[in-house]
N, C-alpha and C positions, 0 to 999 in steps of 0.2 A: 630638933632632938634626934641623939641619934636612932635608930631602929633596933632593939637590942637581939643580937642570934642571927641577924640577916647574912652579918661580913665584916667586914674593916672599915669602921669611921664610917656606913655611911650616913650621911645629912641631906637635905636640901640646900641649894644656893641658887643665889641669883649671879648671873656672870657681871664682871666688869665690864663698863662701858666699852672700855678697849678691845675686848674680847671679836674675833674678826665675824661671829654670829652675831653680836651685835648691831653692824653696821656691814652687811655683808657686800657693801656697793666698794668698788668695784669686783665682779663673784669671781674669784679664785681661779674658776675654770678655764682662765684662759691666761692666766698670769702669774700664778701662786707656782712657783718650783718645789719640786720634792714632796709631792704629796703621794705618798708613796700606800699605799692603801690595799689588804687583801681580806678575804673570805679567809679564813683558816677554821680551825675545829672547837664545834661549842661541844652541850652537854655531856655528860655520860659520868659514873660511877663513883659513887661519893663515900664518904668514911669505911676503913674495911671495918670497924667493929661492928658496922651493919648485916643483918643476913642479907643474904641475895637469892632472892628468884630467878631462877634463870631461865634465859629466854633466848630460843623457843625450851618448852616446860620439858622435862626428858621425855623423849617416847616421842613426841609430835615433829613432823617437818615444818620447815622454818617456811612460813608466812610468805606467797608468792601474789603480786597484783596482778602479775601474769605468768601464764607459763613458760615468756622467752626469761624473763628477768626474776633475780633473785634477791630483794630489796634488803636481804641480810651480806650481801659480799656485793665490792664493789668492783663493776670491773675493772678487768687490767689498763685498761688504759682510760682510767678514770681519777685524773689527782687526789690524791687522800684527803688536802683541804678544799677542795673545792665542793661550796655547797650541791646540796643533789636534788633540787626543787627549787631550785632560786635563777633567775638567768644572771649569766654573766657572761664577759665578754672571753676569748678564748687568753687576748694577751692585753696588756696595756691598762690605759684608765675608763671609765664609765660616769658618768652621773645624768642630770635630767632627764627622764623616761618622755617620750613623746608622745599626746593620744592615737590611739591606734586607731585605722578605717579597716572597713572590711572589703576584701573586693574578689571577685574570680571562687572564691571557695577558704581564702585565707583572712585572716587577720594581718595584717602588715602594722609594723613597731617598729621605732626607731627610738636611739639613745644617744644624747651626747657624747662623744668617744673621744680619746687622744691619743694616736699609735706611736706619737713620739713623745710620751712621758718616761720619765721624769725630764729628760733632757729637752727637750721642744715644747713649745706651746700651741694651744689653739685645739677646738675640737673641732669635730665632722659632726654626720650623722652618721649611723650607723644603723644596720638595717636588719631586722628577726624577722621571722614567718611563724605563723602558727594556725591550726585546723581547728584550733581547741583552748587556746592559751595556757596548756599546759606544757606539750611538745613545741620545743623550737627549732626554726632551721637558719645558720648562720647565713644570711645573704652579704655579706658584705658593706662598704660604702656607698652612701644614696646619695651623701653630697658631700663634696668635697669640701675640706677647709682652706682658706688663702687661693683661691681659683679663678675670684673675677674682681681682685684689686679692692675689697671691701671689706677682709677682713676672714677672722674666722666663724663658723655657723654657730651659732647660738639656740634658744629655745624656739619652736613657732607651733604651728600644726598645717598639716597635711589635709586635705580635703580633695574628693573624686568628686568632679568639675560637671555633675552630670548635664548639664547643660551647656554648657560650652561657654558659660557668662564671660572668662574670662581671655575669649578669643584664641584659644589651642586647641578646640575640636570638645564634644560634647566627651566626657568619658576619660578627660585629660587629668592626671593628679597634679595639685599645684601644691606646693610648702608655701607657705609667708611666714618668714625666718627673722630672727634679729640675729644683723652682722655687725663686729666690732672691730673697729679700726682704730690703735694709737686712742683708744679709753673712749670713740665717740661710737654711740649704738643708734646705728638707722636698721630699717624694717625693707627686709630681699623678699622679693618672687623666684620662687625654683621651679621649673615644669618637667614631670615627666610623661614620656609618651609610652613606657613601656610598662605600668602598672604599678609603677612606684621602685620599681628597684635601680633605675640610676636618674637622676635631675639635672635638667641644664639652667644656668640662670640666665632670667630675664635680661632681655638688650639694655632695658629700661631703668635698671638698677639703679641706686634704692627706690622704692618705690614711697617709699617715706623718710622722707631725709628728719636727720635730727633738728629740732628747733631750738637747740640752745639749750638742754639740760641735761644731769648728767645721768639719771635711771633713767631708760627710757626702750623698754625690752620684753619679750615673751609674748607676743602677738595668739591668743586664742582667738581661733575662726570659728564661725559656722553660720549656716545660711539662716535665718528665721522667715519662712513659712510664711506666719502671718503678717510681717512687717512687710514682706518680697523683698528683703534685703539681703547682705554679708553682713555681720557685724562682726568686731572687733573689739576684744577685751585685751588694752596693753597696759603692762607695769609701768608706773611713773610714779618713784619715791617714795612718798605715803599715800598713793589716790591709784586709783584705776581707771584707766582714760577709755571710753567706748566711743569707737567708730564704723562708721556705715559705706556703704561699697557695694553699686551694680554689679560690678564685674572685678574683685579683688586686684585691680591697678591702682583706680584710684579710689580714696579713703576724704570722708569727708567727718572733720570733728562732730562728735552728738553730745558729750556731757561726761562727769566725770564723778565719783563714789573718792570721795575723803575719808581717810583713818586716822587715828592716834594712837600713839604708845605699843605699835606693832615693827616701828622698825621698818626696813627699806623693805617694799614688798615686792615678791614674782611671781612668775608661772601662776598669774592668772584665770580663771573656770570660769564659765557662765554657762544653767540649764535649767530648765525646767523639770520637778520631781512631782507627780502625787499623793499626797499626804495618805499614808495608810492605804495607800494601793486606789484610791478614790477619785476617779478623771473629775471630778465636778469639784476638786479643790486641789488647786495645783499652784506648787508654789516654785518662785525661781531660787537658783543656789547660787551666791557668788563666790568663791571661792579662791584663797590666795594662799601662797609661802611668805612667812613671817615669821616674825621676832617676838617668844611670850617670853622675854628676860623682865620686863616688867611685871609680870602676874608671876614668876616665879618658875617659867619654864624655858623650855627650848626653841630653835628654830622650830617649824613644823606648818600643819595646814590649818588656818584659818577659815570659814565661810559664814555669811549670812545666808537670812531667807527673805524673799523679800517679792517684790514683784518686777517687771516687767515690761514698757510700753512698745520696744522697737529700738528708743533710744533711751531710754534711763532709767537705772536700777533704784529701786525706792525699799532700803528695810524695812522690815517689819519689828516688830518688840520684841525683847529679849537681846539685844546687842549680838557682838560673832560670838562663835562657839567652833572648838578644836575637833578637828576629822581623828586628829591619833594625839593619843596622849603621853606618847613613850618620846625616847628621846630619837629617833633616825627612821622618818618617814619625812621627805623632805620632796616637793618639785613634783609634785601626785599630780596625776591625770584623771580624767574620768569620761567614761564612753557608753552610748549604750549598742545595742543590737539593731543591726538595721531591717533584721530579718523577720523580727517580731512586728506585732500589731503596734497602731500607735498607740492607742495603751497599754499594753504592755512595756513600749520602749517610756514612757512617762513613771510607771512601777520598778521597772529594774533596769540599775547602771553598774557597769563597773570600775574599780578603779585600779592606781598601783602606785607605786613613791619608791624614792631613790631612800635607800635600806642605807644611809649613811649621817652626818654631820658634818659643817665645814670648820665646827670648834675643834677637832681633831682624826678629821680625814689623813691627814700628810701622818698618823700618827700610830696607825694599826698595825698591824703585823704585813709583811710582806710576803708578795707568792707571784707566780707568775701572770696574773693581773691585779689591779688598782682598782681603786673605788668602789668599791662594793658590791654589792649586787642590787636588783629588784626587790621590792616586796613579793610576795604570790598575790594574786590578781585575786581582789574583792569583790564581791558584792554588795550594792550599797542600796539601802532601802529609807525612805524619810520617813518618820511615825512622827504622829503626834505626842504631845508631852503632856497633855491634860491642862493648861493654860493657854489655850492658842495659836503656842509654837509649835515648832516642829523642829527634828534633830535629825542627822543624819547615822544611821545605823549599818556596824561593818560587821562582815562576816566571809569567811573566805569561800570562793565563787565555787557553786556546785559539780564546776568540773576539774576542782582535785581530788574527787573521786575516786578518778581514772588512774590515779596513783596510789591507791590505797591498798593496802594487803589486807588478812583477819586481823582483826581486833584480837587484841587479849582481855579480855573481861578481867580485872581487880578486884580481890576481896573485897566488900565494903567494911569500916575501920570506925572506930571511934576511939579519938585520941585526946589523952588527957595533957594538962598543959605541960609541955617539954619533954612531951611523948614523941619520938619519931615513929616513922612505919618502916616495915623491909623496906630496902633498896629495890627498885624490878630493873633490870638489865632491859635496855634500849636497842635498839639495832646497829648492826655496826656503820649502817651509812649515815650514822646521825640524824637523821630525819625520819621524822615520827607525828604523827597528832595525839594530842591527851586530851581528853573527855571525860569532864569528871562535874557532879553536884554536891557541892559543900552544905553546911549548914549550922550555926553557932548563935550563942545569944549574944556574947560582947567576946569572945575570943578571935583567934587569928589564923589563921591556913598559911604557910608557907611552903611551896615547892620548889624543892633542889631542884634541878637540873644539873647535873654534876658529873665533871671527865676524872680521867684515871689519874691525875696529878690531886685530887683532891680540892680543883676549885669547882667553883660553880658560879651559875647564875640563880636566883630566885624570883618567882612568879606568886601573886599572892594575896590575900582576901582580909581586910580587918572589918569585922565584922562592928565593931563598934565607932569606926572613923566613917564607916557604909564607904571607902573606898578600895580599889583593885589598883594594887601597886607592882612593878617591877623593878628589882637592881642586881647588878656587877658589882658592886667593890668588893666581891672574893673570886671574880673570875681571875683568870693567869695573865691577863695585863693590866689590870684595875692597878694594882702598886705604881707604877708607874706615867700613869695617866693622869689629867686635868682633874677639875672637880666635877666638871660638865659631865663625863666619863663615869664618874663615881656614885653621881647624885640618884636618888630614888628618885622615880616616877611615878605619881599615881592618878586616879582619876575618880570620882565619883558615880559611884554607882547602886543603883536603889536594891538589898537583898529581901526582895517583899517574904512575910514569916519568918527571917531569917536562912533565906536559900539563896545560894547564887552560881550560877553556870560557868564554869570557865572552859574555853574552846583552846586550844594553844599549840601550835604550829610550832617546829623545833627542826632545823635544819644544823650543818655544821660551822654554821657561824651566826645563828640569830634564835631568839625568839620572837613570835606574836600572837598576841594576848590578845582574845575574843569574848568580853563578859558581859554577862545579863544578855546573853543572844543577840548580842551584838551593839548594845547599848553604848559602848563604850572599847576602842582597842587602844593599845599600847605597844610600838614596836620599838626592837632593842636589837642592833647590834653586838655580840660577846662571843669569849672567846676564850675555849681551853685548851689541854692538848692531847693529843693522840690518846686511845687505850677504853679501855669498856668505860661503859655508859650507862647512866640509868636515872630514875628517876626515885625522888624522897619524899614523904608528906610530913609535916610536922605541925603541929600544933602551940601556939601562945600563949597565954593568960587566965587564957580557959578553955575546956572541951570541946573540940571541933569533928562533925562525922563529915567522912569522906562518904558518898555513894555511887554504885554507877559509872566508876572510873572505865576508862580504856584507852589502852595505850596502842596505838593504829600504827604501824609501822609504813612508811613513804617509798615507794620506788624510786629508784635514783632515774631521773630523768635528763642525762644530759643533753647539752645544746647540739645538733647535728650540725658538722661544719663540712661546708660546700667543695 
């Protein structure tokens, strides 16, 4: 049914089989032409028959996160659609985020990249720096694509060799990469000696040749401590295949985690989290990219919880459950801190996802780069659920902070059903945080997010379905787009008295949705155009108070290029 007041037609669907989310084998990224994909400008300023507050209020200077940067103007030489807190690449295409290590004082990140899109195929890696995972610095290519006869680089992970397991010197970064050749995917060693900013490949190449099938990709590493081993979680079709390794050359089969109804799976995760912050109950995460067109949703991240032994992951009850519930969190990674205690690093991880879909990637607006951007880097915490399990809880990572300006405190409002509230004018860099506590008995919160053409996206709370929904079909290219595009998103989430938090992060081409403190997210790629900005609250069916709103305005934080 449709959502009435939201936008245009929209519905839920399930996509066609045909649909290339679907069946995403063989992945796009290295064969699909023309997917031509950019960041352009989301929310800001909705109906003029609405009042507007303006912001900043008369009389007061406009909100500084510092005193070099003015998060109200953006600079000169800063593209107008290019998100201002999101990383993206400077030109060309982007997708799979790589888990980041830490090393020297930095965090080091890598993204599948393609410098010759639309016209060439094949990605690289591509190489970020960051002190804080807010500020980046553009390092360049770490590893070549088409370089040692094997194809181009695909997904792996990167791991600091602190002991030298794998015969390059204690201290060595190795990649273990899946490379693709003419449709067939075996598993590369890269080594660097310089701290991870350029890779050589191994003599030895592939160091796992294909066995005859045809998913067979995204190699997660990491050492396990208690086992004294490497293990390895890789993508195979419906199943996740785990293998073990002295010294990440050679890989010996341990066992393998079966699915159904998920669709071809990738980008693989395996970690251990504790439950409620508690070392004495600690449970493993497995975690993959798949296919909910059979439960009624999108690509996205899947995980269980489960346990552990060295070589085989065992669920526990309660079947998987989805990391993000919106439609473009896709290929997420998750890391924790090596600098922390070990529990501490078992308490807190973080994560990040490619901020797109491959239902209509090739399909976005166009700008001087592709594929979309990042998520902003989460934090991820496990709680119990009061029956045994455990979920995984997001929230964005406490050091976007460091980009925050003053807050504007918001009247608080109580609005009768098909009551809107003012408009408050947003910043001009489009990036902002909203912070706000709802509260109704069976009514509905809807927030505009709305540019100066009069579209918007909507963010929002049914109090009576207890779920937190997001949708586009009135954004400035919803007419034109799939259904996939169009569809509402929502996710279930508990408003105990009837209250619920929403946290919401709003850059110049996306939302993400943070609710019940982190119970549940929703990210969404959208998109309006040029011109003031602001935000609406409205009300459904019945009486809904807003409280405690703030609207946080984000310093633009571009990528520093080398």
């Amino acid at each position: 049914m449709p959502r009435p007041g939201l936008g245009r037609g929209i519905h839920l669907t399930v996509p066609d089989r045909k649909d290339p989310m679907t069946n995403p084998a063989p992945r796009p990224r290295t064969r699909r032409r023309g997917l031509i994909v950019a960041a352009v400008v989301i929310a800001a300023l909705v109906a003029t028959t609405c009042a507007v507050v303006l912001w900043p209020p008369a009389g007061e200077p406009a909100p500084q996160a510092s005193p070099s940067a003015d998060p109200f103007q953006r600079p000169e030489d800063w593209s107008a659609d290019r998100p201002a807190v999101h990383l993206t690449p400077e030109n060309a295409w982007m997708n799979d985020p790589q888990k980041p290590f830490f090393l020297d004082g930095l965090w080091h990140f890598y993204y599948l990249y393609n410098a010759d899109h639309p016209d060439g195929n094949g990605t690289a890696w591509y190489h970020a720096t960051s002190p804080d995972l807010v500020h980046w610095t553009d390092q360049g290519v770490a590893i070549d694509k088409y370089a040692n006869g094997l194809g181009d680089i695909w997904t792996g992970t990167a791991v600091v060799d602190e002991h030298g397991t794998a015969g390059f010197g204690a201290g060595a970064v190795i990649a273990v990469v899946t490379q693709q050749d003419d449709g067939v995917q075996r598993q590369s060693l890269f080594v660097s000696h310089d701290g991870g900013y350029r890779f050589d490949a191994y003599e030895g190449n592939p160091i796992m040749d294909n066995p005859g099938v045809a998913d067979w990709r995204d190699p997660r590493v990491f050492w396990d401590d208690t086992a004294g081993h490497w293990v390895m979680a890789l993508a195979e079709h419906d199943r996740i295949g785990f293998y073990t390794s002295p010294n990440l050359r050679e890989w010996t089969y341990a066992s393998d985690f079966a699915t159904t109804g998920l669709g071809v799976l990738e980008c693989p995760d395996l970690f251990p989290m504790a439950v409620d912050g508690d070392p004495d109950d600690v449970r493993w995460v497995l975690a993959a990219g798949a296919n909910g067109a059979a439960e009624g949703m999108t690509t996205g991240t899947v995980y269980w919880t489960g346990t552990w032994d060295g070589e085989r992951f065992t669920p526990g009850p309660g079947g998987h459950r989805w990391l993000d519930h919106g439609p473009d969190y896709y290929a997420s990674v998750t890391w924790d801190d090596p600098r922390l205690s070990a529990t501490d690093r078992l308490t807190t991880r973080y994560g990040i996802g490619w901020m797109n879909n491959w239902a209509y990637a090739g399909r976005l607006p166009g700008a001087d780069w592709q594929g979309g951007s990042d998520s902003i880097v989460r934090q991820l915490a496990l709680r119990s659920d009061g029956d045994g399990g455990a979920s995984l809880h997001s929230t964005p990572s406490p050091e976007l902070a460091a980009l925050e300006g003053r807050p504007r405190q918001l009247d608080d409002a109580r609005l009768d059903p098909g009551e809107s509230s003012a408009t408050t004018a947003a910043p001009r860099s489009g990036a902002y945080r909203l912070r706000l506590t709802a509260s109704s008995d069976a009514g509905e919160l809807r927030v505009r997010i709305a540019s100066g053409d009069g579209s918007f996206a909507t963010v929002g709370y049914d109090f009576d379905a207890g779920t937190v929904f997001v949708a586009r079909d009135a954004d400035a290219i919803a007419a034109g787009m799939p259904e996939d595009y169009r569809a509402v998103r929502t996710a279930a989430v508990a408003a105990p008295d009837g209250r619920i938090t929403l946290d919401v992060v709003v850059d110049a081409a996306s939302v993400e949705v943070f609710a019940g403190d982190g119970a549940a997210a929703l990210t969404m790629a959208t998109y309006g155009r040029p011109g003031a900005r602001g935000v609406e609250f409205e009300a459904a069916r019945q009486a809904v108070t807003v409280q405690g709103a703030s609207l946080t305005p984000l310093q633009v934080a571009p990528v520093a290029r080398q």
